[in-house]
N, C-alpha and C positions, 0 to 999 in steps of 0.2 A: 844406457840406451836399451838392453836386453830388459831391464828392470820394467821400464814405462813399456815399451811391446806388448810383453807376458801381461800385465794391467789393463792396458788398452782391452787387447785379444779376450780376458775375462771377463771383462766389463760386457762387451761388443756379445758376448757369449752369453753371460747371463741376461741382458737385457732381451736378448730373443728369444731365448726359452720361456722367458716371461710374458715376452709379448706373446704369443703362441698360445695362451690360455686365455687372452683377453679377446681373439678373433673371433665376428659373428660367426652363425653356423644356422642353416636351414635347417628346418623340421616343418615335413610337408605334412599334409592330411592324408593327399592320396599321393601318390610318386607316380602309378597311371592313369590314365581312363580311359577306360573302356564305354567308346560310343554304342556297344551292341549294335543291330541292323538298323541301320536308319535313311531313310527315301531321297534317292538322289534329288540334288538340287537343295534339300535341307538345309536351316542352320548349322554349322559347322561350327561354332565358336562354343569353345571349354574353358574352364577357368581352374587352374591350381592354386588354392589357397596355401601357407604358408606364414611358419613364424619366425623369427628370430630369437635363438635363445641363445645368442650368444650374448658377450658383453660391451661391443660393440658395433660400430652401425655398420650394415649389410648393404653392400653396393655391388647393382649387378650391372657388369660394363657391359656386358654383350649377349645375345641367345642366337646359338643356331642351330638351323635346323638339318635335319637328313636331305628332304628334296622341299623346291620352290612350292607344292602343294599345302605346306603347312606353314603359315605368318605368326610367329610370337610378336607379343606386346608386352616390353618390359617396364618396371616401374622406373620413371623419372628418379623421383626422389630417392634418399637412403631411407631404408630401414632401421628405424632405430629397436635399439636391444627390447622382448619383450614385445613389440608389436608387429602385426600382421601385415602382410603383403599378397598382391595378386600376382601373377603372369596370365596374361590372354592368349589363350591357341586356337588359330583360325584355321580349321581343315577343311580346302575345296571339294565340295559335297558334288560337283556335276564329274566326278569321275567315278563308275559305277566299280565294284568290286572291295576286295578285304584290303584293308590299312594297317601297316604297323612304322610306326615312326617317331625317332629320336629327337626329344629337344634336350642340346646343350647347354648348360646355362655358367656364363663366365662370372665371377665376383672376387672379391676381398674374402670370403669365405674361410675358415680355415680347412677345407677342402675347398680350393679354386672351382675346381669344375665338377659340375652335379648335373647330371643323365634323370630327365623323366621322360617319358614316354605316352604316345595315345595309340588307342587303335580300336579298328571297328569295321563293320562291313555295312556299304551302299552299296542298295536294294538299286536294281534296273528299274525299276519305276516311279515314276514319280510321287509324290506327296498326293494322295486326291485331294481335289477343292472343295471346298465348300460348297454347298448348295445354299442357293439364294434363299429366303423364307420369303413368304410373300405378305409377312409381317412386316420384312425391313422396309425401310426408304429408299432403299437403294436400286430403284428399279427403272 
């Protein structure tokens, strides 16, 4: 009985040290970004691009964030080995002042959880508009 255990146990053993080398693994472009000053009420949406260079397919269950001001959009689908992936980060541009903030990101990884980060400062003012031409048709 000792015999099949000690067997099992090595088996059990080396099949996961082996899986361990087969887990995808991110490799981002930027890990932050920085919005520099940008005019309240703005666009607030960034995108971290991202690859998979592991050897298997990258599944990311969850993202979270530090506070309810910043909305991640994570991909549906798995990433497979080799191809690109997006996460969307939506940061509410009507709060005037500097930003720095954590997004989480959960997967199959062979690091589970991977920290990227945005940050930036909104300007008290707003975006100025447009001025009409009095070319357009828009009058």
């Amino acid at each position: 009985m000792r015999v099949v255990a000690t067997f099992a146990l090595i088996l059990f053993v080396g099949l996961s040290s082996f899986a361990q080398g087969e887990k995808p693994q991110f490799k981002f472009e930027k890990e932050t970004i920085n919005y520099g000053k940008i005019y309240l009420g703005s666009n607030g949406v960034r995108v971290f691009e991202f690859t998979n260079i592991g050897k298997s397919p990258l599944i990311i269950t969850r993202i979270q964030t530090s506070c309810d001001c910043t909305v991640p959009k994570r991909p549906n689908e798995p990433i497979m080995p080799g191809e690109k992936g997006k996460i969307e980060v939506a940061y509410d541009t009507k709060k005037p002042g500097g930003f720095s903030k954590a997004i989480t990101i959960y997967s199959n990884a062979k690091n589970p959880r991977k920290m990227i980060k945005i940050r930036g400062y909104v300007e008290r003012v707003s975006a100025p508009e447009k001025k009409k031409s009095m070319l357009s048709d828009d009058n």
